[in-house]
C-alpha positions in Angstrom: 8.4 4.4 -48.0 7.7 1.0 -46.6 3.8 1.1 -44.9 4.4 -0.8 -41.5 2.0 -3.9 -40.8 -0.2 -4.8 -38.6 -1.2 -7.4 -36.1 -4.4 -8.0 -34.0 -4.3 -8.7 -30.5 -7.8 -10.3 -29.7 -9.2 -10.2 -26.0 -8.5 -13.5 -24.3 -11.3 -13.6 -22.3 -14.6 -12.0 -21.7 -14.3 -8.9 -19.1 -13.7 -5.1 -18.3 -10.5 -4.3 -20.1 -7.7 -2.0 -18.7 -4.8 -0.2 -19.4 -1.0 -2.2 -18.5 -0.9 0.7 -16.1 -4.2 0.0 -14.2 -2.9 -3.9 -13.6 -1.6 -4.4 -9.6 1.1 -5.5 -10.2 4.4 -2.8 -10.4 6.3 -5.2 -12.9 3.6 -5.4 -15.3 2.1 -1.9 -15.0 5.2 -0.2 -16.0 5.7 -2.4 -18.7 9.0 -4.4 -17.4 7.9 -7.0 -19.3 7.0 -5.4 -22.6 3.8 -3.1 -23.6 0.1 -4.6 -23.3 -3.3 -4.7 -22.1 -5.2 -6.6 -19.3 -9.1 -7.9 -18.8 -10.5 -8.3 -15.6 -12.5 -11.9 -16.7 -16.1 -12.1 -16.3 -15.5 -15.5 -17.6 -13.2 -17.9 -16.9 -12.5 -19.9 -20.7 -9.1 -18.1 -22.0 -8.3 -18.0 -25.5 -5.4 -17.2 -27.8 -5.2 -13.9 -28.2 -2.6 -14.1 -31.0 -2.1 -17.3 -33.6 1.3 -19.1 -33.4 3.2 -21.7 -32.1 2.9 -22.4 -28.0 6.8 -21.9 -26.8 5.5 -21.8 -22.9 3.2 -23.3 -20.5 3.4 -22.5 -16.8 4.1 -25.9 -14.6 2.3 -23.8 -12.4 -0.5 -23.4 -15.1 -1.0 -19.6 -15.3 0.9 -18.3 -17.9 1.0 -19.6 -21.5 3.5 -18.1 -24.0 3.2 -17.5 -27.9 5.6 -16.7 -31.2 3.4 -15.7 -34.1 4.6 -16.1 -37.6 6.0 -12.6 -37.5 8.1 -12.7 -34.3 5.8 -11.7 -32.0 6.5 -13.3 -28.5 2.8 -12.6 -26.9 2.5 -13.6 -23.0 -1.2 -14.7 -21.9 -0.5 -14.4 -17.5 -3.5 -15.6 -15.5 -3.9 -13.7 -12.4 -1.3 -11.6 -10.0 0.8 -13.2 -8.0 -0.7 -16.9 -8.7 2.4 -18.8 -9.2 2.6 -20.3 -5.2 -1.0 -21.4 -5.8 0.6 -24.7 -8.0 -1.8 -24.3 -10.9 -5.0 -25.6 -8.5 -7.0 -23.2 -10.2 -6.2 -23.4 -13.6 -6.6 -26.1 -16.1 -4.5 -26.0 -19.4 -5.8 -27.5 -23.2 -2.2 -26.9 -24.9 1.4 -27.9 -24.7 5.1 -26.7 -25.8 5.0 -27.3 -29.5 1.3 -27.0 -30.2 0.2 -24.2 -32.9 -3.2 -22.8 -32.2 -5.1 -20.2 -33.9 -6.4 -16.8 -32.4 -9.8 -17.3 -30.6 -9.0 -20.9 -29.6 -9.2 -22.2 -26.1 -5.6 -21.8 -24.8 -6.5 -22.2 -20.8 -9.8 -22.2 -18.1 -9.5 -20.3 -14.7 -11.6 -21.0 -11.5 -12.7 -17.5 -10.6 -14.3 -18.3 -7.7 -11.2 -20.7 -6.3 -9.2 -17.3 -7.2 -11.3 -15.1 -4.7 -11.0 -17.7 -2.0 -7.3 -17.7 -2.4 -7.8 -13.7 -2.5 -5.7 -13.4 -5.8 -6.8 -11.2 -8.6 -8.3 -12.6 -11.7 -6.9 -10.1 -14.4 -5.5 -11.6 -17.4 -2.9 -9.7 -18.7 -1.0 -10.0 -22.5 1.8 -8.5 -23.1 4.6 -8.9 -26.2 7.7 -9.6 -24.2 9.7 -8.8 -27.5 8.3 -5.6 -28.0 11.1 -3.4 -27.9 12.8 -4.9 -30.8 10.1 -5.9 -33.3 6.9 -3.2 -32.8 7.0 0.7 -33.5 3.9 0.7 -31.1 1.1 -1.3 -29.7 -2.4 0.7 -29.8 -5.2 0.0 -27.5 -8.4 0.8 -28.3 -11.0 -0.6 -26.0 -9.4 0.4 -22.2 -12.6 0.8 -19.9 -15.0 -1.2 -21.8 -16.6 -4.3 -21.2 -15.8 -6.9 -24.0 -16.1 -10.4 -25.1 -13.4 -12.7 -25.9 -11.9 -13.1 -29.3 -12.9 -9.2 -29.4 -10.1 -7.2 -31.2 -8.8 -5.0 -28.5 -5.2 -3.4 -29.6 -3.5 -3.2 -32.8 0.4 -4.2 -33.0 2.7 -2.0 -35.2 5.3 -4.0 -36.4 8.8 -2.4 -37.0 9.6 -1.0 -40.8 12.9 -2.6 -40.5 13.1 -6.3 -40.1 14.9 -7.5 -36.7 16.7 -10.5 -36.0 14.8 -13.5 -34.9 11.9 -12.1 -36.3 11.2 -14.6 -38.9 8.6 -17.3 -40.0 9.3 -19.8 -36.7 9.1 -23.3 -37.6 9.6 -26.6 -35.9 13.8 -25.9 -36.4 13.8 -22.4 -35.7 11.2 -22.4 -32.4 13.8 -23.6 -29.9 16.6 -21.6 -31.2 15.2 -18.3 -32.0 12.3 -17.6 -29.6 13.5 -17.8 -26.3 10.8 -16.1 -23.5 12.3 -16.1 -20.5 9.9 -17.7 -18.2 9.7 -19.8 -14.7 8.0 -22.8 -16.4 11.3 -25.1 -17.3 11.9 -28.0 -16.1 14.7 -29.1 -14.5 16.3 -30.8 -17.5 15.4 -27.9 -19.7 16.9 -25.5 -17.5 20.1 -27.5 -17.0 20.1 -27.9 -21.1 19.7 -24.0 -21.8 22.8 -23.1 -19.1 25.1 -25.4 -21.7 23.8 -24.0 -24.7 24.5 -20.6 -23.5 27.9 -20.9 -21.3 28.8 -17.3 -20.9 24.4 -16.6 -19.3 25.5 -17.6 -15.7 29.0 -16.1 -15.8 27.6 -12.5 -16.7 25.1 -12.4 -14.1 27.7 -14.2 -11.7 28.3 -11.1 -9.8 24.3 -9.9 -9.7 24.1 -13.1 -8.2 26.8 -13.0 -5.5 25.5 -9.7 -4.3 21.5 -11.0 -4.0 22.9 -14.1 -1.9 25.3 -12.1 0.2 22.6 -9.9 0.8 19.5 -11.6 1.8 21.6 -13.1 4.5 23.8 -15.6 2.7 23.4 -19.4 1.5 22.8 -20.0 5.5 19.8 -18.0 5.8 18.1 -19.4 2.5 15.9 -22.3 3.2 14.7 -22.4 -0.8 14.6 -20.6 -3.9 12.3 -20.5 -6.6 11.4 -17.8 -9.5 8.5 -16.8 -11.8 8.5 -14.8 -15.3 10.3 -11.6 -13.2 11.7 -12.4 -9.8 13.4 -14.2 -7.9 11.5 -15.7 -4.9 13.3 -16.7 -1.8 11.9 -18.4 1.0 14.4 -17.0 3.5 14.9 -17.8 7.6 14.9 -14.6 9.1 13.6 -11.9 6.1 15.6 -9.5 8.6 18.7 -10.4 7.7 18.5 -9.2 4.0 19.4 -5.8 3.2 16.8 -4.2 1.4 17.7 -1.1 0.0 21.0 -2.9 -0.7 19.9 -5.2 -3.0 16.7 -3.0 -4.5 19.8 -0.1 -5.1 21.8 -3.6 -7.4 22.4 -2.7 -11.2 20.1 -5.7 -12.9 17.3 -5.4 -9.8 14.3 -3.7 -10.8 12.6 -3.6 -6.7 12.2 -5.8 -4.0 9.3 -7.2 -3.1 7.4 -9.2 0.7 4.4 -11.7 0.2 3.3 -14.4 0.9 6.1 -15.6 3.2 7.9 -14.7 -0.1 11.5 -12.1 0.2 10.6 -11.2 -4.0 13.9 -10.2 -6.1 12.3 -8.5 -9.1 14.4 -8.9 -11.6 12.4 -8.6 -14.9 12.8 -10.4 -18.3 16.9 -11.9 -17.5 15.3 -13.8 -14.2 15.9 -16.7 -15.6 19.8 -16.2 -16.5 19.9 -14.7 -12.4 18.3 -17.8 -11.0 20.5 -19.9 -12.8 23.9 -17.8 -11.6 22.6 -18.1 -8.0 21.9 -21.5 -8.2 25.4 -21.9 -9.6 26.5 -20.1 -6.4 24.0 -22.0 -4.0 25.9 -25.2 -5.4 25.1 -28.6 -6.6 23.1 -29.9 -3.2 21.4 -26.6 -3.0 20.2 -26.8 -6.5 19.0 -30.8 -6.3 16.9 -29.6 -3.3 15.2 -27.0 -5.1 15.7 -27.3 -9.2 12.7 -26.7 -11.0 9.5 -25.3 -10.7 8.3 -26.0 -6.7 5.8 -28.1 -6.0 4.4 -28.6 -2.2 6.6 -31.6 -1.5 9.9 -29.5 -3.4 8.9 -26.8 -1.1 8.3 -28.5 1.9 12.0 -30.5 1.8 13.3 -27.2 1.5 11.4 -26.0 4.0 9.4 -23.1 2.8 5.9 -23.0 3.3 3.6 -25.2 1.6 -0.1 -24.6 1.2 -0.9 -25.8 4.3 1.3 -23.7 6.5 1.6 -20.4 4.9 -0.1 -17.6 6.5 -3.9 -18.1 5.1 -5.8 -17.7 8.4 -7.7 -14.7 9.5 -5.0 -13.2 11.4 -2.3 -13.3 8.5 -5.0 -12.0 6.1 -6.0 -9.3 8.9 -2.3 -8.4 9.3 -2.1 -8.1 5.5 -5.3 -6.0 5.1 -4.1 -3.4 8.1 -0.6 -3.3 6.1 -2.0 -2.5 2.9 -4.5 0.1 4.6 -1.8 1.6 6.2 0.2 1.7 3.6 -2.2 3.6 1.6 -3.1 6.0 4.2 0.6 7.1 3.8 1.3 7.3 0.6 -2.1 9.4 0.3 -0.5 11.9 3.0 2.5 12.4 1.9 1.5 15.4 -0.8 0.2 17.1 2.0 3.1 16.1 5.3 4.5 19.4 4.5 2.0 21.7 4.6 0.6 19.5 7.6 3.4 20.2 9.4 4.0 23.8 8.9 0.2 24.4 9.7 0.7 22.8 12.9 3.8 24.6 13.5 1.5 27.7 13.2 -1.2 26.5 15.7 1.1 25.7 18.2 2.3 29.3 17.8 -1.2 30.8 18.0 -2.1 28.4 21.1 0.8 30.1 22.8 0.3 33.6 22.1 -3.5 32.9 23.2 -1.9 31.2 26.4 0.0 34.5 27.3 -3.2 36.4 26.4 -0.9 38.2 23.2 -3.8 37.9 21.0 -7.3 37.3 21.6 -9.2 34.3 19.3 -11.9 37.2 18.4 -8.8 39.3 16.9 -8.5 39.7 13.2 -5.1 39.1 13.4 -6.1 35.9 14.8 -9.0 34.9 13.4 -6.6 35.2 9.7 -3.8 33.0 11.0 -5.7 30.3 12.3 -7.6 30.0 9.1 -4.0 29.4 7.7 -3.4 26.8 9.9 -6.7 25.3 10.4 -7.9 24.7 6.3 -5.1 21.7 5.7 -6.8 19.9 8.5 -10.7 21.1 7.8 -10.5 20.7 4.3 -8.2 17.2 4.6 -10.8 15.2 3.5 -11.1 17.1 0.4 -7.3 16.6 0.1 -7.3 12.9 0.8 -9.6 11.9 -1.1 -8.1 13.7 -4.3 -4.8 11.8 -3.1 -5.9 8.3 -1.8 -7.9 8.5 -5.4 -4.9 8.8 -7.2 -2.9 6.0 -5.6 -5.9 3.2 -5.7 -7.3 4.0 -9.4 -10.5 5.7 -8.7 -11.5 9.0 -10.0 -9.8 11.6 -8.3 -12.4 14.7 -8.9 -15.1 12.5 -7.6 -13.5 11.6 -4.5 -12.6 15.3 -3.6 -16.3 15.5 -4.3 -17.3 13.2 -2.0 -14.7 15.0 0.9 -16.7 17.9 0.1 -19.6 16.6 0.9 -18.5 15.2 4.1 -17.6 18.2 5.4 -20.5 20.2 3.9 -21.6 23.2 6.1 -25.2 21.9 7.1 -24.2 18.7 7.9 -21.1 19.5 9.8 -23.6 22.1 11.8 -25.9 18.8 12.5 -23.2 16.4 14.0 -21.9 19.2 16.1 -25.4 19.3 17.7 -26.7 16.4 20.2 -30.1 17.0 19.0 -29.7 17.0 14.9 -26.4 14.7 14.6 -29.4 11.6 14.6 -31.0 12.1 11.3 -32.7 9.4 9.4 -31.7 8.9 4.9 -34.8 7.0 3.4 -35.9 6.1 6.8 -32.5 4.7 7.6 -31.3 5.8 11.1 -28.0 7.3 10.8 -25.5 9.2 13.5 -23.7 12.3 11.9 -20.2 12.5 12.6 -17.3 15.4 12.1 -15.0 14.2 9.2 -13.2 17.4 8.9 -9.0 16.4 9.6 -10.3 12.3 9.3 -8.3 10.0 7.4 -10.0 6.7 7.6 -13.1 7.1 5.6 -11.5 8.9 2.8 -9.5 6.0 2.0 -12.3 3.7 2.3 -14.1 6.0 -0.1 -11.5 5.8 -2.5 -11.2 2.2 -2.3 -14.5 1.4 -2.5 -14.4 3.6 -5.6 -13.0 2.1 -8.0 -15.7 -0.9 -8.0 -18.3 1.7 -7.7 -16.8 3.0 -11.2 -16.4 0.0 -12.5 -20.2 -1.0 -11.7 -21.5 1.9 -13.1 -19.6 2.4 -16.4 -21.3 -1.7 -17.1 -24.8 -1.0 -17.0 -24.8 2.8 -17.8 -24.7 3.6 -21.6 -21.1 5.0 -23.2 -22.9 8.1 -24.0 -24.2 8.8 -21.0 -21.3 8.0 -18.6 -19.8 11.3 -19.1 -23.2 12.8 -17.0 -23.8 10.2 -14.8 -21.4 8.2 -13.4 -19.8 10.8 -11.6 -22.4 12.3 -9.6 -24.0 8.4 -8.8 -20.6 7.4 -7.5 -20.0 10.7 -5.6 -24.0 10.0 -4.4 -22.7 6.3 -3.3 -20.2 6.8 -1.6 -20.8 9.6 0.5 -23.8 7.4 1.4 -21.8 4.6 2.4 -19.7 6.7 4.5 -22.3 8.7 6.1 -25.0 5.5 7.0 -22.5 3.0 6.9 -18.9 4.0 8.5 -19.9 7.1 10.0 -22.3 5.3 12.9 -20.0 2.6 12.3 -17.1 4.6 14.0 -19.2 6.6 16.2 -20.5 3.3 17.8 -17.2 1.5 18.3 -15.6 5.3 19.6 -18.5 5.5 22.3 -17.5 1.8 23.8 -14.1 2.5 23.7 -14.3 5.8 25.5 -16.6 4.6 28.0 -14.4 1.7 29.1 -11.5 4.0 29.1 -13.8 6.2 31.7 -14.4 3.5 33.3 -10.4 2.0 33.7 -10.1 5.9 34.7 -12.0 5.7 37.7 -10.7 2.5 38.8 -7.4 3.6 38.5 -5.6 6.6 36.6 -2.2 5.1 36.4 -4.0 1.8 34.6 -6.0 4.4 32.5 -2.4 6.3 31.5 -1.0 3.4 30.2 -3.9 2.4 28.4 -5.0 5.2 26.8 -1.3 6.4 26.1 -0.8 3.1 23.9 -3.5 3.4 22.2 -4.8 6.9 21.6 -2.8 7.3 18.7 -4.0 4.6 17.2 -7.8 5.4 17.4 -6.6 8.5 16.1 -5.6 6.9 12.6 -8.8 4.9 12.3 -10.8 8.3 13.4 -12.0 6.2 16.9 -11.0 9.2 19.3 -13.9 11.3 18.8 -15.9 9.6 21.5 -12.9 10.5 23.8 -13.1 14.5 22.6 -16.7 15.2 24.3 -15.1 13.9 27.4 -12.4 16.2 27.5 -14.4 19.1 26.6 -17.2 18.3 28.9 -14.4 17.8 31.8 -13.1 21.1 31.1 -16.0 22.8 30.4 -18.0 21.4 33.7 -14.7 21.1 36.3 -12.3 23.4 35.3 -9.8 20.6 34.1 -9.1 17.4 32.9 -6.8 14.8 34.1 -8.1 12.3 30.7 -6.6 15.2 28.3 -3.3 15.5 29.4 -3.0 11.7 29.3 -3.7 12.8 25.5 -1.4 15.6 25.6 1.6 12.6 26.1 0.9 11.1 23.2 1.4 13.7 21.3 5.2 14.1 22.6 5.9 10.8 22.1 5.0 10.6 18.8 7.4 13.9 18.5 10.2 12.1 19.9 9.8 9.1 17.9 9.9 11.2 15.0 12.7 13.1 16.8 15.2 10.4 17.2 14.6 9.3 13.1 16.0 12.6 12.6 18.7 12.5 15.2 19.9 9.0 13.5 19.2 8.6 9.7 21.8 10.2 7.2 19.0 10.3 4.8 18.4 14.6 3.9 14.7 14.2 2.7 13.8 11.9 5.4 15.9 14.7 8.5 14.2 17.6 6.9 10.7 16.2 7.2 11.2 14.4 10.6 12.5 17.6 12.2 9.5 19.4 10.7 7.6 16.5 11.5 8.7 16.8 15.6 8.3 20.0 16.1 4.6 20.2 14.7 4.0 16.9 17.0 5.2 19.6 20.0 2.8 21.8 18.8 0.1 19.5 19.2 -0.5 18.5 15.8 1.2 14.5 14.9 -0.4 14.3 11.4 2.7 14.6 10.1 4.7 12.4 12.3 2.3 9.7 12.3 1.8 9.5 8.2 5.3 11.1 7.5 7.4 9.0 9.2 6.3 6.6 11.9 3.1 4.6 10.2 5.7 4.5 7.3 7.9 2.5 9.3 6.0 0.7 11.6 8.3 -0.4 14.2 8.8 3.4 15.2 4.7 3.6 15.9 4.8 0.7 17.6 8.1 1.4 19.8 6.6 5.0 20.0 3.3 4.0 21.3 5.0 1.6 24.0 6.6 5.0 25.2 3.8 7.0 25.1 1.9 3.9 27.3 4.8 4.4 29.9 4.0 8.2 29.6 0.5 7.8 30.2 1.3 5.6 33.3 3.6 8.0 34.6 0.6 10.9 34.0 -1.5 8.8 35.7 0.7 8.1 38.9 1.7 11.8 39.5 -2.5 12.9 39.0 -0.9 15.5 36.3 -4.1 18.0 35.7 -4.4 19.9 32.2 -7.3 23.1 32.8 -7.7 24.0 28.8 -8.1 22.6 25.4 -4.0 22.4 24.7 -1.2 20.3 25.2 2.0 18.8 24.4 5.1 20.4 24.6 3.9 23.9 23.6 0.7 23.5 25.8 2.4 24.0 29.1 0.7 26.7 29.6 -2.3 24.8 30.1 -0.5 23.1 33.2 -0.5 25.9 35.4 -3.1 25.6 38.0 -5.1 28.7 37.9 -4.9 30.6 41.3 -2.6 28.6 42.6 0.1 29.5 39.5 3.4 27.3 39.3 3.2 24.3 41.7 2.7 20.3 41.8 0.9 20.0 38.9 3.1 22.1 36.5 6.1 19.7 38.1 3.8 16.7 37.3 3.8 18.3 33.9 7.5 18.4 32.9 8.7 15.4 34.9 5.5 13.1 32.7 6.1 15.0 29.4 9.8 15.2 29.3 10.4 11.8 30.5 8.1 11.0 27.6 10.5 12.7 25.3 13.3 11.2 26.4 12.1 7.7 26.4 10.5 7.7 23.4 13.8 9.6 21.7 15.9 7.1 23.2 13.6 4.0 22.5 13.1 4.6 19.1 17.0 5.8 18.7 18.1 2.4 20.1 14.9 0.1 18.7 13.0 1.0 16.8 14.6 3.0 13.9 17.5 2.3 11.2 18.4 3.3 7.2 18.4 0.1 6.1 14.8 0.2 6.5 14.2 2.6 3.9 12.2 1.6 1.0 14.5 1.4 -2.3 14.3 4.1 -5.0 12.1 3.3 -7.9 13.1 1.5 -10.8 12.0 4.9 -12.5 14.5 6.6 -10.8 17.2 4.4 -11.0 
C-alpha cells in the first residue's frame, strides 16, 4: 500500500496560533475556503508558509497566494475584513510569478495602523484546494505562542494523484492553478471570462437573482468583491431581500459592514462577479472593473475612506450592535425556560393577589423556587452561554456567575450598611447581579484576552491549575470594582433625574421613563429606580413611579404580540406567543432577548409605545399600591378601601391602550419576515 506524503505548513508569522474555527470571520471558520490554521501576529514581518511559485498578490495587498510543487494552492490572508482599507497597511516583497522558499519574507503588516482602523490582525493560511489533493491537514500547535517559520500543521497529501496536481512550471502556472481570488486586474479578468466562455453563463442565473434582489441595477451605486463575496455598495440596503438572496443555491450568507451589503459566495466569487457584471452591462462594468481604489469608488459613489462611517458615533453604533447582538444570541438557550418561568410568576402573583396562597406556604414557597432559579441563577447561565458564543472558557465564566451571586455577597449589597466594602483598599459598591445580563457578557468578552494573557506567561504544565481559577479571580474583580460601581453610579443619576422630572411633571416623567425603562433594563441601569419603588410602597402605601414601570412591561408584550399575530414563521409564533404572555406576567426577558432586541426596529417602535403609555400613566395619576404589575398585576390597581374606582379605570384605559398601540405599531411598523436572518450555510 502506497504511504501518503507529507508537507509542512510553517507559521507565517510570530504569534498565538488558533484553530480555523476560533478565526472571526464565518467564511473562514467553517472552512468555506478550504482547511487551515490562523496566528494572531505579535509581529508584523509575514513569511511563506509553504515554498512554491506566487500565483496571487492582493491589489489591496493582504492576501498572497501560493502553488507548491505538489499542487498545493496555500492562501496567506492578512487580517479580517481588510480589503476596503486599499493595502495602506500592508507592504508586499513579492509578485505574480516570483518562486520563494518557505520562511522567506512574503509581506509586512502595520499592527498598530490595523488597531486604529479597528480590524483584526490574524493571519490566516488555508489550502484552497484542499478537498481534492489532501486526506487531511493536522494541526499541532493551536493555543500556543510560536515564532515564525515554526512548523505548525502537517498536510496529508492524497494516495491517489489528482488532476492539476503536478510539478507547476512557468507553462503550467497559468493554466492549471487557478485560486479564485479578488486581486485581477481588469485585463486579467476580462482575459480569464474568454478563456473560460461557459464561467459567466452558468452562474448567469445566480447572478440575475443577487441583482434582482438587492434592489436591481438602479439601486447599485458599485460593486466590488474579495476572495468570497460579493460586496455591493447599494443606495438604500432596504431594498434588498435578505433572506431571499441568503436562502439562493450558490450563496453561502449575507453579510452588513462597513457601508458594505456582503454576498458571500465562497471559492466561485469570482465566476459570480463576473456573471453580474455581465448583467450590470458594459457602462456599469467600465465604472467599476477591477479591484476599487478610492477614486474607482468614489466615481461610483460608494464610500471612500474619507466618508465611510469611522467617527465615534458609527463605531458607537457598531459596538452597541455587536453587544446586542451577543446578548441575544447568549439568551436564546434559555428564552424558553425564561418564559415559562415567568408564565409561572405571574400565576403565583395572582393567586397571592386573591390571597389563594400565602408566600410563607410550602406550596408556594416550591413553586416560586421554580420560577425564580432561571432568573437568580441567570448569571450562572449567561455566562456559560455568552462564553460559548465569544470563545472564552465556558466553565470559567459560569464560575465567575457563581461568584456574583454568591450568598455572602448578595447578603452585603442587599444591605445599605455592608454593600460599601473596600478589595485591597479599593472602595467598591456591591451590587445584585442575580437576573443581570450586562456584566456577564462583558465578563465573557473580556475573557478571552484574559485567557489568552495567561496561557503566555504561565507555563504549559501548569495552565491546567492555574489559569482557570486566575481568570475566574479577574474577572469577577473587574466586574465587582470596576462595572458593578460603574452601573450603580450611572443608575443613581438616572433615577434621581427621573425623580426629579417626576415631581415637575408625571405626564413628562411617563413618557420618559416609559421610553427608556426597558432599555436600562438591558444594560442592568434600573436598579437605582427599584429602591424607589420599594421605598414608595413601603413608606406611602403606593407608587405612581411603578406603574409607569408596569407599562413597559405591556408594551414590550404587545410588540412581541403583534410579531406573532403577523409572521408565518412556526419557531418564531411559538416563542413570540410564549414570549407575550410571560411579558403580561411581568417578566420581558423573553420578549426583549427573544424577539424584539433581535430585531431592533420592534424595540425601538415598542419603546416609542410604551413612552406614549407612560405619558398617558402620567396624565390620568394611575396609582399601583404593591410590588406587581402588568397585565396580570391588576390586582395591584385596586385602591385599598376604596375597592374598584378611578384608579382601577386609570389602570385599564393606560395599560390597554398600551397594548393596542404597541400591537398595532409594531404590526404596521415595526415588524416583517423579510427581516429574518437566513438559515445557516450549515443548514442549507
Amino acid at each position: 500500500m502506497k504511504k501518503a506524503a507529507t508537507r509542512r505548513l510553517l507559521a507565517p508569522v510570530a504569534g498565538w496560533v488558533l484553530a480555523l474555527a476560533d478565526v472571526q470571520d464565518p467564511v473562514f471558520a467553517t472552512a468555506t475556503m478550504g482547511p487551515g490554521f490562523a496566528i494572531q501576529p505579535t509581529d508584523g514581518r509575514v513569511v511563506a508558509p509553504v515554498s512554491g511559485r506566487v500565483t496571487v498578490v492582493a491589489a489591496t495587498k493582504h492576501a498572497v497566494g501560493l502553488v507548491t510543487a505538489s499542487g498545493l494552492e496555500v492562501l496567506v490572508h492578512m487580517g479580517i475584513d481588510t480589503v476596503d482599507l486599499n493595502g495602506a497597511p500592508f507592504v508586499c516583497h513579492v509578485q505574480v510569478g516570483d518562486t520563494i522558499q518557505a520562511g522567506e519574507v512574503l509581506a509586512e503588516m502595520d499592527l498598530a495602523a490595523l488597531q486604529r482602523a479597528q480590524k483584526l490582525a490574524t493571519v490566516i493560511v488555508v489550502v484552497t484546494n484542499g478537498q481534492t489533493v489532501l486526506d487531511d491537514l493536522i494541526v499541532a500547535a493551536t493555543d500556543q505562542m510560536v515564532t515564525a517559520k515554526t512548523a505548525v500543521a502537517t498536510a496529508v497529501l492524497a494516495v491517489t494523484p489528482v488532476p492539476g496536481a503536478q510539478a507547476v512550471t512557468s507553462t503550467t502556472a497559468a493554466s492549471d492553478v487557478e485560486l479564485e481570488s479578488e486581486f485581477e486586474s481588469e485585463s486579467e479578468s476580462k482575459s480569464k471570462s474568454k478563456s473560460k466562455p461557459n464561467s459567466t453563463s452558468k452562474y448567469a442565473h445566480l447572478a440575475t437573482a443577487i441583482v434582482t434582489n438587492v434592489g436591481g441595477p438602479g439601486n447599485i451605486n458599485s460593486v466590488i468583491h474579495c476572495i468570497t463575496r460579493l460586496r455591493f455598495y447599494l443606495k438604500d440596503e432596504h431594498c434588498a431581500q435578505d433572506a431571499v438572496i441568503a436562502n439562493l443555491d450558490g450563496v453561502i450568507d449575507v453579510a452588513k459592514a462597513g457601508g458594505q451589503y456582503q454576498v458571500v459566495i465562497g471559492p466561485a466569487v469570482n465566476e459570480v462577479y463576473d456573471a453580474v457584471m455581465a448583467q450590470l452591462g458594459p457602462a456599469f462594468a467600465d465604472m467599476t472593473a477591477g479591484t476599487p481604489t478610492a477614486a474607482t469608488t468614489q466615481a461610483a459613489g460608494a464610500p471612500t475612506e474619507t466618508d465611510a462611517p469611522t467617527g465615534w458615533l458609527p463605531r458607537l453604533r457598531h459596538g452597541m450592535s455587536q453587544v446586542i447582538g451577543v446578548m441575544t444570541a447568549a439568551m436564546i438557550p434559555v428564552i424558553g425556560i425564561l418564559a415559562g418561568s415567568g408564565i409561572l410568576k405571574g400565576i403565583l402573583a395572582a393567586l397571592t393577589g386573591f390571597h389563594v396562597l400565602t408566600v410563607t406556604s410550602g406550596t408556594y414557597m416550591v413553586l416560586n423556587a421554580v420560577a425564580d432559579a432561571t432568573f437568580y441563577f441567570l448569571p450562572v447561565v449567561l455566562g456559560f452561554a455568552a462564553a460559548k458564543k465569544l470563545g472564552s472558557d465556558p466553565i470559567v465564566l459560569a464560575i465567575v456567575g457563581a461568584i456574583l451571586i454568591y450568598p455572602s455577597l448578595m447578603t452585603a449589597a442587599g444591605h445599605a450598611t455592608t454593600a460599601q466594602i473596600t478589595f485591597f483598599g479599593v472602595p467598591t459598591h456591591l451590587m445584585s447581579y442575580a437576573a443581570s445580563v450586562f456584566p456577564m457578557i462583558v465578563a465573557a468578552w473580556l475573557g478571552v484576552s484574559v485567557e489568552r494573557g495567561l496561557k503566555r506567561v504561565i507555563p504549559l504544565y501548569l495552565r491546567s491549575v492555574f489559569v482557570p481559577i486566575l481568570e475566574a479571580l479577574i474577572l469577577s474583580v473587574i466586574v465587582l470594582v470596576v462595572i458593578g460601581p460603574l452601573i450603580t453610579m450611572i443608575s443613581k443619576g438616572l433615577a434621581s433625574g427621573i425623580l426629579a422630572i417626576y415631581n415637575f411633571s408625571p405626564a413628562l416623567s411617563g413618557l420618559v421613563i416609559g421610553g427608556l425603562y426597558q432599555t436600562m433594563v438591558i444594560f442592568g441601569l434600573h436598579w437605582g429606580i427599584i429602591p424607589i419603588v420599594i421605598n414608595d410602597i413601603a413608606t406611602n402605601g403606593h407608587s405612581y413611579l411603578n406603574a409607569i414601570l408596569s407599562i413597559t412591561m405591556v408594551a414590550q408584550g404587545g410588540a412581541v404580540l403583534a410579531v406573532f399575530l403577523k409572521s408565518k414563521n412556526k419557531p418564531l409564533k411559538e416563542i413570540s406567543l410564549a414570549a407575550a404572555i410571560s411579558a403580561f406576567c411581568g417578566v420581558t426577558e423573553p420578549a426583549l432577548y427573544g424577539v424584539n432586541l433581535k430585531y431592533k426596529r420592534v424595540f425601538v417602535v415598542a419603546s416609542i409605545a410604551s413612552g406614549l403609555g407612560g405619558l398617558l400613566t402620567g396624565l390620568l395619576h394611575v396609582n399601583n399600591y404593591a410590588l406587581s404589575g402588568s397585565l396580570i398585576g391588576f390586582p395591584a390597581f385596586i385602591t385599598p378601601g376604596v375597592g374598584i374606582g378611578p384608579n382601577f379605570y386609570g389602570y385599564l384605559i393606560s395599560h390597554y391602550g398600551t397594548l393596542l398601540i404597541a400591537t398595532i405599531l409594531v404590526y404596521l411598523f415595526g415588524f416583517s419576515d423579510k427581516m429574518l436572518p437566513a438559515p445557516s450555510a450549515t443548514a442549507k
